[in-house]
N, C-alpha and C positions, 0 to 999 in steps of 0.2 A: 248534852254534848252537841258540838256545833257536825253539823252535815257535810261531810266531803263531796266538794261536789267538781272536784276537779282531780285528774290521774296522771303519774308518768308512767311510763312503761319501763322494766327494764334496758329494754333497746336503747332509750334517752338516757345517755349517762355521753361522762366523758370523763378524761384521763388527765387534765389539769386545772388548778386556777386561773382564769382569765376573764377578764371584764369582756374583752372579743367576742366570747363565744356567744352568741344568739338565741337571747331565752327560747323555750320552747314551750312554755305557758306564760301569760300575765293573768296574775289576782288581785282582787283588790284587798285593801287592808280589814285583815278579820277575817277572811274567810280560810278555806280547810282545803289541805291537798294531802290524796293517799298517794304513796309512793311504794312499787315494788321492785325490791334491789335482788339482785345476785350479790352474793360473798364475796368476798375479801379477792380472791382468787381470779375473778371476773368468769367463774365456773369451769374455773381446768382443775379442781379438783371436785373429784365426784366420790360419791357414795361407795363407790368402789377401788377406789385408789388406795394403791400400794405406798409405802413410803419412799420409794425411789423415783415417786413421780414426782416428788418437790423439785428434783434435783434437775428435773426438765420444766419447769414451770417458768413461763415468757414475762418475769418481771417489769418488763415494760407496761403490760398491759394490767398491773394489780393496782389495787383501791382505788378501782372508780368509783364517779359522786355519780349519780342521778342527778338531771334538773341541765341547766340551770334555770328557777321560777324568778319570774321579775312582779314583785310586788308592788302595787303601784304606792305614791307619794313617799316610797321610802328615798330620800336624801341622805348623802353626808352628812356625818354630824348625828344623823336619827341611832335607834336601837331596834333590830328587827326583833321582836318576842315571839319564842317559838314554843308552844306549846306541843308535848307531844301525848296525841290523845289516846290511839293506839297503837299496839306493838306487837305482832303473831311473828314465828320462826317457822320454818321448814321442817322435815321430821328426821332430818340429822342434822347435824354440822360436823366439825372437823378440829382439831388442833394440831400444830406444828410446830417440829423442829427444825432451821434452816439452817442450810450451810451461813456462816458470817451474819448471821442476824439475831438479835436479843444479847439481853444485857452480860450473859456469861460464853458468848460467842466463841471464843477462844477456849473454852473447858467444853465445849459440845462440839467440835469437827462433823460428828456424824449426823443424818436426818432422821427424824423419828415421824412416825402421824398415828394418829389415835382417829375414829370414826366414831360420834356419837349417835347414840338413839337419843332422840328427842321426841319422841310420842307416850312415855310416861304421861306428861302434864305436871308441869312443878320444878319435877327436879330430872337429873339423867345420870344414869350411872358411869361412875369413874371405874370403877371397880369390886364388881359383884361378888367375886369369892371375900377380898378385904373388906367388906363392906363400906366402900366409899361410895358417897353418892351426892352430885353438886344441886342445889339448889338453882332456877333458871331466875335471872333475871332478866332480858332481852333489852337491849337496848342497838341505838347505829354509833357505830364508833365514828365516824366522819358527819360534819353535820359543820355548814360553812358557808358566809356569803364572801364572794369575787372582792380579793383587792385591792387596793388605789393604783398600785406599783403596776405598769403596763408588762404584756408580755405572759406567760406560760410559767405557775409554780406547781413544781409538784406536788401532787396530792399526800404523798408517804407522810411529811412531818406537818405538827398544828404549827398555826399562824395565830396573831393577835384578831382575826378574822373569822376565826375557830379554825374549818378541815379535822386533820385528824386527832381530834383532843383524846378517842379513847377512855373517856369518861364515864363508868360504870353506874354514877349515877343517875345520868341522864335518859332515864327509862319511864317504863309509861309515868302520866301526873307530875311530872317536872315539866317544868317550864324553861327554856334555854335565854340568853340576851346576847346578840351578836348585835361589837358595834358597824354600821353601814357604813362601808369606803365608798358606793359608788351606787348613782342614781338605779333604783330597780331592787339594790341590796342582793340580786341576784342569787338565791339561795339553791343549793344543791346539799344533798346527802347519800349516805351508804354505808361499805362496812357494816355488817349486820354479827354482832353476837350473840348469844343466846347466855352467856355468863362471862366473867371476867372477874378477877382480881384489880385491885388498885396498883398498877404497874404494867400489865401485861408485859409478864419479865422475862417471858421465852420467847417474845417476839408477834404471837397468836393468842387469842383466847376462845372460848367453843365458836369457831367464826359459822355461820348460818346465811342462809336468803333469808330478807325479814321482806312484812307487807308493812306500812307504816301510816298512820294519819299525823299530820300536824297542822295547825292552825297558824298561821303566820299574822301577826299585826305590829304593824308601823308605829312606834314610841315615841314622840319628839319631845319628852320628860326627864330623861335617861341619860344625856350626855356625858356622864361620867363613866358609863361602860367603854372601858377604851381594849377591853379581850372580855372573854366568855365569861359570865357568870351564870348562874342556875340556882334555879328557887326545887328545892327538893321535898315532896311529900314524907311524912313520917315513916323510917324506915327503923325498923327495931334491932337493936343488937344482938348477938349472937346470941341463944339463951342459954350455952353451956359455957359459954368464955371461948377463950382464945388460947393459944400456945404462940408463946413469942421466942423469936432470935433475933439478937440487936446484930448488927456492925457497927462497930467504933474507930474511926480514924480519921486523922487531917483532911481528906480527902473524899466530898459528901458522893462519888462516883462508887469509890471504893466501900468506903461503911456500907452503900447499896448492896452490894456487889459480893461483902460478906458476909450481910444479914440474909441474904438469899443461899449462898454457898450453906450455910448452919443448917438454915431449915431443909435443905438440900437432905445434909448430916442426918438428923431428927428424921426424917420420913424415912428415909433408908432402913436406919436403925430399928426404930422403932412398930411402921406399918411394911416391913418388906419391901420397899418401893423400890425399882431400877432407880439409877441416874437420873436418866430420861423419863420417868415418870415420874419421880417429885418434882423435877424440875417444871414440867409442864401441868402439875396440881398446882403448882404453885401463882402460875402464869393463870389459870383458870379459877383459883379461890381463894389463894392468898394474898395480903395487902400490905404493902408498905405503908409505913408510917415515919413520919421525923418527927421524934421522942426529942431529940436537943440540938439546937441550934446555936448557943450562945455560950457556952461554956471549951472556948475555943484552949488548944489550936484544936480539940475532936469533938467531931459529930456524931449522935446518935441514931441510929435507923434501926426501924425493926420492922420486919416482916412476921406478920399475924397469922397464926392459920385459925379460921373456925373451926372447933371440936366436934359442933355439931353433922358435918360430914361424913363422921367418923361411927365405925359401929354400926351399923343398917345391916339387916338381912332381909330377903327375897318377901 
């Protein structure tokens, strides 16, 4: 494994995309930078927080990147490859329900927060009398070079530049490929999960402080990466299966939107869960999928839960 020999601090972060801002490291191509991030939150929410402190939290200052690193001979045109080498969490993290934020926004008015333990190793219980318990994957949901377009974008949604992609595979032994808008490629990250679903469909997933190594080198073979791709290490399927709920209709927002409502249903029903807590199991381990695309005018979408989850005791 290549040796990091360069660091940001969480202090070096900032609040949007911009080619302006002033790297605060240069590397050369190949070499390793650790980065350590605060949470999603930029740390106004703590280990100790109550759920009515969302409802105070200064959205202004959420999902900061770390960085920005200027890699040296990355050009326009090039593809910066990101290896990420490694990946540690902090010994909790958090999940949330916001007012006006995630995909059933409108069916959740109220704030919810859940406080996890993360010092198991492995996995962190959802719920110990149910027997739930998630398995940790840890990865930075933000992970992004500076692009062409001048000016300040915000950090909140991904670009063809990466930022907030959210992408759960993207954890240790994957390799990322962001294409470079701008001399430097200027790379920043954060957003630190500890697990996630394909979707984060409440809006959160276990959000964490992560410590990070990545390896950054400079591609000029690659020019067909024109957004994120990712070369992913062997990750094994669920070994007990799955439980699926489709959505079906004209409308691939909506199909979303009732494949998650169902499984909503099904948790409830079936493990006891509140509203708010399937809903946010489901943000934290379940995964959308689109089942059919082409058999118009409806779409199919299902939402996966792993089984495996299920059944644990102390």
């Amino acid at each position: 494994m290549s040796v990091s020999i360069h660091s940001i601090k969480r202090s070096q972060c900032h609040l949007a995309w911009d080619s302006s801002i002033p790297p605060v490291i240069r590397v050369k191509s190949g070499e390793s930078v650790h980065f350590d991030c605060l949470d999603a939150s930029n740390g106004q929410v703590t280990a100790t927080s109550s759920a009515t402190s969302l409802n105070t939290i200064n959205l202004s200052q959420v999902d900061q990147v770390n960085g920005p690193v200027y890699v040296e001979l990355a050009l326009p045109g090039d593809t910066l490859q990101v290896e990420v080498l490694e990946i540690s969490t902090a010994e909790w993290g958090w999940t949330g329900i916001m007012k006006g934020f995630g995909l059933l926004a409108d069916e959740f008015p109220n704030v919810a927060l859940k406080i996890w333990d993360l010092r198991e190793g492995g996995y962190a219980w959802f719920n110990k009398e149910k027997g739930i318990k998630i398995p940790l994957r840890p990865f930075a949901g933000e992970m992004g070079v500076a692009p062409a377009e001048k000016g300040p974008h915000s950090t909140i949604p991904p670009y063809k530049t990466g930022g907030n992609i959210d992408t759960k595979h993207v954890t240790k032994g994957t390799t990322l490929y962001l294409p470079v808008a701008v001399e430097g490629a200027l790379f920043s990250m954060g957003d630190g999960h500890a697990a996630q679903g394909d979707g984060e469909v409440c809006g959160t997933a276990i959000e964490t402080m992560i410590n990070v190594t990545v390896k950054l080198t400079v591609l000029k073979n690659k020019s067909y990466v024109k957004t994120p791709h990712f070369l992913t290490p062997h990750v094994p399927e669920d070994p007990n299966g799955y439980y699926c709920t489709t959505g079906v209709a004209p409308d691939i927002r909506e199909a979303t939107r009732d494949a998650v409502r169902h499984m909503i249903a099904v948790l409830c029903a079936d493990h006891g869960l509140t509203r708010e807590e399937a809903y946010m199991l489901c943000s934290v381990a379940g995964d959308l999928r689109m089942h059919e695309v082409v058999d118009m005018p409806n779409y199919v979408i299902g939402m996966m839960m792993p089984r495996s989850i299920f059944g644990h005791s102390e």
